[in-house]
C-alpha positions in Angstrom: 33.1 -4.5 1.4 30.7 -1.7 3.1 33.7 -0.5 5.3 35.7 0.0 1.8 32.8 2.1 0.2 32.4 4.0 2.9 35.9 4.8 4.0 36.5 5.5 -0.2 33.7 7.7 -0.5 33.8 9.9 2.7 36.4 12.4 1.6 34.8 12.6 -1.4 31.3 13.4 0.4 33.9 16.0 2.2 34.6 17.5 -0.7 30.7 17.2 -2.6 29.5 19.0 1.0 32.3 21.9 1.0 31.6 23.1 -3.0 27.8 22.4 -2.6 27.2 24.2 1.7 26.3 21.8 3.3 28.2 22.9 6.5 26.9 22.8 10.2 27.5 25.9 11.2 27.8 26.2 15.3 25.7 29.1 16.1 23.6 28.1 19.1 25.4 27.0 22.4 24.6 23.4 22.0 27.1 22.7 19.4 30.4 21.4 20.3 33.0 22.7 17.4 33.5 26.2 16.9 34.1 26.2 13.2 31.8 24.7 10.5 32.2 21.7 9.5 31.1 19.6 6.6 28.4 17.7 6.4 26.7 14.4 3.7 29.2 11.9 5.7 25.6 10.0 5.5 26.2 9.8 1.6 29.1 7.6 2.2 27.2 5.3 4.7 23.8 5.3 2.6 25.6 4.2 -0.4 28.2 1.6 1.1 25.2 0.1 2.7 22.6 0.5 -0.4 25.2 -1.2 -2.4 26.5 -4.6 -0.1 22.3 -5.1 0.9 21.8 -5.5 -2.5 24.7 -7.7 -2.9 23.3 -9.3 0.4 19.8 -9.6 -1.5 21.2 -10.7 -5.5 24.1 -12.5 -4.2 25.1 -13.3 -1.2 22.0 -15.2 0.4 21.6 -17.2 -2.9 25.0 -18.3 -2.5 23.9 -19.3 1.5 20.8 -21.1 0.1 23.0 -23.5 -2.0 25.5 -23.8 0.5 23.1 -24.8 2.8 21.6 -27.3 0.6 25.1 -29.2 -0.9 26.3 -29.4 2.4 22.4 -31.0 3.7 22.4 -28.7 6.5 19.4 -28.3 8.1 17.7 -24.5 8.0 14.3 -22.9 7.7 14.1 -22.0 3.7 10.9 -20.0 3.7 12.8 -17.6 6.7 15.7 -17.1 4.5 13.5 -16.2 1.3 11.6 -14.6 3.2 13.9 -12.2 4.7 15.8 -11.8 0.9 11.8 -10.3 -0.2 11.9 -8.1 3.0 15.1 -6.2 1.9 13.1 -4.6 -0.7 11.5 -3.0 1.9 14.6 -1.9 4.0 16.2 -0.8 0.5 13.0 1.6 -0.7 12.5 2.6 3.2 16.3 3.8 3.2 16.3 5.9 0.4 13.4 7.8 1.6 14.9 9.0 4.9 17.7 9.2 3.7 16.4 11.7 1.2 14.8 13.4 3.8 17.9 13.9 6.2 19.6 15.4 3.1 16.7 18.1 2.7 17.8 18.5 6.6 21.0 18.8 6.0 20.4 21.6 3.0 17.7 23.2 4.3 16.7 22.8 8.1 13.4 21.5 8.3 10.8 22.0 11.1 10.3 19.2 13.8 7.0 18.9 12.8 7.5 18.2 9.2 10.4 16.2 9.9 8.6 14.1 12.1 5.6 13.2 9.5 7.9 12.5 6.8 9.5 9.9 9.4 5.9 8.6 10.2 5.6 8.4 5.9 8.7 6.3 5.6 7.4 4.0 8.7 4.5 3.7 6.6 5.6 2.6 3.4 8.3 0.0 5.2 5.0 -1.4 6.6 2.9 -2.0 3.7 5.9 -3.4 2.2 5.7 -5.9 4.9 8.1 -5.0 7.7 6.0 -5.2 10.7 5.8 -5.6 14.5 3.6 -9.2 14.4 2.1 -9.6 18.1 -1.3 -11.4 19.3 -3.3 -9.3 21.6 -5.0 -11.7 23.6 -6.9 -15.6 23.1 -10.0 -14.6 21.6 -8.4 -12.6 18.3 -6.6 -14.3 15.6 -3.4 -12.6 14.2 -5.0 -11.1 11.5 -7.9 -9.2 13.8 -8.5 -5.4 13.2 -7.2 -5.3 16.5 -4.2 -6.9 16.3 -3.7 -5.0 12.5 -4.0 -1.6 14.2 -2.0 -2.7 17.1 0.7 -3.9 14.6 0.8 -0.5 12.9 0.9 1.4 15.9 3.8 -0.5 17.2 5.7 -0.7 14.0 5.7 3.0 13.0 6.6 3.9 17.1 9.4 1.8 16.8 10.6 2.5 14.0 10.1 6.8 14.4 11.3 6.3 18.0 14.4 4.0 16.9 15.5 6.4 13.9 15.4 9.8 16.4 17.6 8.0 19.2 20.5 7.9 17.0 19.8 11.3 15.3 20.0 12.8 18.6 22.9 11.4 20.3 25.0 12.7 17.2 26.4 15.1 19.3 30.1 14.2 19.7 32.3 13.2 17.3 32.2 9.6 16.6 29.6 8.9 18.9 26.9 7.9 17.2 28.9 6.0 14.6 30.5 3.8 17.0 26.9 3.2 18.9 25.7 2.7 15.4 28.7 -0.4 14.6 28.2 -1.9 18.4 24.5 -2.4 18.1 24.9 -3.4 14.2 27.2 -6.3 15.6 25.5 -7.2 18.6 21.9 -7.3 16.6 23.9 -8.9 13.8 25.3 -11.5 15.9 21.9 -12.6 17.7 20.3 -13.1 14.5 22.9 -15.6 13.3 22.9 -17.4 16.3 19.1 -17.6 15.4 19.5 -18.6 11.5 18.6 -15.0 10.4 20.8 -14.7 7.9 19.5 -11.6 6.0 19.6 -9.6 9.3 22.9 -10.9 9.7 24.4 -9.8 6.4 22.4 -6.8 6.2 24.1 -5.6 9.7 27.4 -6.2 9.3 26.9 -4.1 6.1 25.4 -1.1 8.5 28.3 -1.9 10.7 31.2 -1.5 7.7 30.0 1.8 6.3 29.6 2.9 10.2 33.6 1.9 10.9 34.8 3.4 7.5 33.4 6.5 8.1 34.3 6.7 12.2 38.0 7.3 10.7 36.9 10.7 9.7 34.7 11.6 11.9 36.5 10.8 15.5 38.0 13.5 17.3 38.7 15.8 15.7 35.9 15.0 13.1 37.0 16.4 9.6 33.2 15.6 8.3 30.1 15.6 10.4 27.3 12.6 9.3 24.6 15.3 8.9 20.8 14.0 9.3 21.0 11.7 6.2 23.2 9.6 8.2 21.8 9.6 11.8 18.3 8.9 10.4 19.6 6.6 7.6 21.3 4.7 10.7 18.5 4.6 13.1 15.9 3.9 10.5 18.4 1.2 8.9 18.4 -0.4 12.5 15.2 -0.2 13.0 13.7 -2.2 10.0 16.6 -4.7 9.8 15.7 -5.8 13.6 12.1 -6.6 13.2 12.8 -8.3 9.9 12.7 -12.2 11.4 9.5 -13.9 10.2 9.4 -16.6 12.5 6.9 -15.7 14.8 8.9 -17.4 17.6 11.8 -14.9 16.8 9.3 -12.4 17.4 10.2 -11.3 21.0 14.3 -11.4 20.2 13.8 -9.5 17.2 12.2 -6.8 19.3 13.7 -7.0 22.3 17.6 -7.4 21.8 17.3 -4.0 20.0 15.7 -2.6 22.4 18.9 -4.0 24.9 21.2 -2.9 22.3 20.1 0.7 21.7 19.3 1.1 25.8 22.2 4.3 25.7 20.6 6.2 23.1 16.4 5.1 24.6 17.4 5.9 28.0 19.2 9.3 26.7 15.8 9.9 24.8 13.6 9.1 27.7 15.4 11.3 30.1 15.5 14.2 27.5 11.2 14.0 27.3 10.7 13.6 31.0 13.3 16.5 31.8 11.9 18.8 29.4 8.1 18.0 30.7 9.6 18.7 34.4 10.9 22.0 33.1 7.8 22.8 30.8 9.9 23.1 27.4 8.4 21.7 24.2 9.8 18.4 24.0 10.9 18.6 20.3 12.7 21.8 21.4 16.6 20.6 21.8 19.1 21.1 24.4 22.3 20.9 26.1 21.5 18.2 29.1 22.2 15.0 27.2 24.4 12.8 28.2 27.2 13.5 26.4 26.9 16.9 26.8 26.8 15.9 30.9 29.8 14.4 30.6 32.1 17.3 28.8 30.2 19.7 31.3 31.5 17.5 33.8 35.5 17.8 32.9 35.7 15.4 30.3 37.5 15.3 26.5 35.5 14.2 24.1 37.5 11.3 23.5 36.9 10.1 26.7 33.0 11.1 27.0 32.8 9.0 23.8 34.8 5.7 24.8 32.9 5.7 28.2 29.5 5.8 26.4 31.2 3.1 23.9 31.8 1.0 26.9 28.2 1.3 27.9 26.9 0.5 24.5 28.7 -2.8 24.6 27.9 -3.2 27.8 24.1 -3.0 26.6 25.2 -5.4 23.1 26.5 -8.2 25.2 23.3 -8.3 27.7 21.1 -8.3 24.2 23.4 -11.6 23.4 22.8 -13.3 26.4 19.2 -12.7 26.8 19.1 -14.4 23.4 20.5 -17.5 24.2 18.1 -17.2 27.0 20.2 -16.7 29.9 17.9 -14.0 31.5 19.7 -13.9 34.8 22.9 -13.1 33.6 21.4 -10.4 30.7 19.2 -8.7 33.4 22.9 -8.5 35.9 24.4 -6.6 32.8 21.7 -4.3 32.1 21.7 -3.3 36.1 25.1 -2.8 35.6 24.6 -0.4 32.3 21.7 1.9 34.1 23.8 2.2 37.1 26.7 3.9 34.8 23.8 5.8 33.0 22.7 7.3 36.7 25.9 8.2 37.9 26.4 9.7 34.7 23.0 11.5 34.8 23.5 12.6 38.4 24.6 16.6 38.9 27.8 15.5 41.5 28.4 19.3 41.2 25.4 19.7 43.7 26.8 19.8 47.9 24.9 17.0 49.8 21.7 17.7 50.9 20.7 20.5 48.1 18.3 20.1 45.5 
């Protein structure tokens, strides 16, 4: 249903971005089209998504909780009501970036302004009770001040640092869509293998807007996703993976994401340590990530993207594994994932021996 919406509403978003100028205009070296190119794809994503979670909320787990009970299957109710309640939060945290991408998109913001109105939208997800529960040590109870601020902190890190990996691996076409469906599905799947049924719907709703607006923005992209989809995506991500409220879902729901989204954390990582090695303001952007490593290197953009696809996955299966606790095998894949992350990283343009 999402991937309908999305894929119906795009060229109208095309259309809506053209009249109203919303363009990305390439006029720094960074940018990888030469001509400008519409942007508000992230209205056709925001509202396929908007509209099947609230389905997911009014309709569809309703229709799982009396399934569940005709059929005298046994399930955790109080997870599934639970999670239904927490959508409110996903739903009221989604619109807000999302409204603050669109400023972006209009009317460029700066970093720093940007970056408190993320920590504001962290904020309100958390008081509406999508949180980061961990115990910090024996002697405090879960409710501690310590454990509260520690719960904060977390929470809005996560959620800040989760919502600016995708925004800034947007940098080919189609790339951060597909990373966006892969870790919808993998996170998706893992939290239906676990009974977490409102993360489950609620991704594969992120994942259908994702694939019906990739048609239009793959090589060559007619429509670009703007900041109100990249944010909407990586904040959309975020909340939905720390939704479980079974405490001992706790460390899948915040580590599989963590697995999933390694491409676009390890990307980020790099980016901050490189630009403290050079001395460069760290929200200042640049033309050393990895995608742009990998056109500099010789390759199309349709190949740059399908190898860091094949990564992602890569990244999605290990997350699956790990949940079904088979840690040997999900730490062998995630060796496997860095090692293509070095060699892509690595400057092979360099002779032997020189720095």
């Amino acid at each position: 249903m999402s991937f309908i919406i999305s894929f119906t509403v795009t060229p109208f978003a095309r259309r809506l971005a053209i009249k109203t100028n919303a363009l990305d205009v390439p006029d720094d070296e960074r940018r990888m089209h030469t001509e400008p190119m519409p942007l508000l794809g992230g209205l056709a994503i925001f509202i396929a998504t908007t509209i099947v979670i609230l389905l997911v909320k009014l309709v569809f787990l309703p229709l799982v909780l009396n399934y569940l009970e005709a059929n005298t299957i046994n399930y955790n109710r109080d997870e599934i009501v639970m999670g239904m309640q927490k959508l409110n939060a996903v739903l009221v945290g989604g619109v807000l970036i999302f409204i603050v991408g669109l400023l972006d998109d209009y009317n460029s913001m700066k970093p720093w302004v940007k970056f408190l109105c993320q920590i504001s939208c962290a904020g309100v997800v958390y008081l509406m009770g999508i949180r980061v529960d961990l115990v910090f040590g024996h002697n405090f109870s879960a409710d501690s001040t310590v454990n509260m601020v520690l719960s904060i902190f977390i929470t809005i890190i996560w959620i800040v640092g989760i919502t600016n990996t995708i925004n800034l691996i947007d940098g080919l076409d189609g790339l951060a869509a597909g990373v966006a469906l892969i870790a919808s599905i993998s996170i998706g799947y893992t939290a239906y293998i676990h009974g977490m049924y409102a993360v489950t719907l609620s991704m594969l709703a992120l994942a259908g807007a994702s694939l019906g607006f990739l048609p239009f923005n793959f090589h060559p992209a007619k429509i670009f996703m703007g900041d109100s989809g990249s944010l909407y995506i990586g904040f959309t991500l975020a909340t939905i993976s720390i939704i479980g409220p079974v405490k001992s879902a706790t460390i899948v729901a915040t580590i599989v994401p963590v697995l999933v989204l390694g491409l676009p954390i390890f990307d980020v990582f790099f980016a901050i340590l490189r630009r403290l090695i050079n001395k460069k303001p760290i929200m200042v952007a640049d033309k050393a990530h990895l995608h742009h490593r990998l056109i500099a290197s010789g390759m199309s953009v349709t190949r740059a993207v399908f190898m860091l696809y094949g990564i992602s996955a890569i990244m999605g299966i290990a997350a699956i594994v790990f949940s079904r606790d088979l840690f040997f095998e999900s730490v062998g894949l995630f060796i496997v994932a860095i090692l293509f992350i070095l060699i892509l990283i690595w400057d092979w343009s360099k002779p032997p021996g020189k720095k």
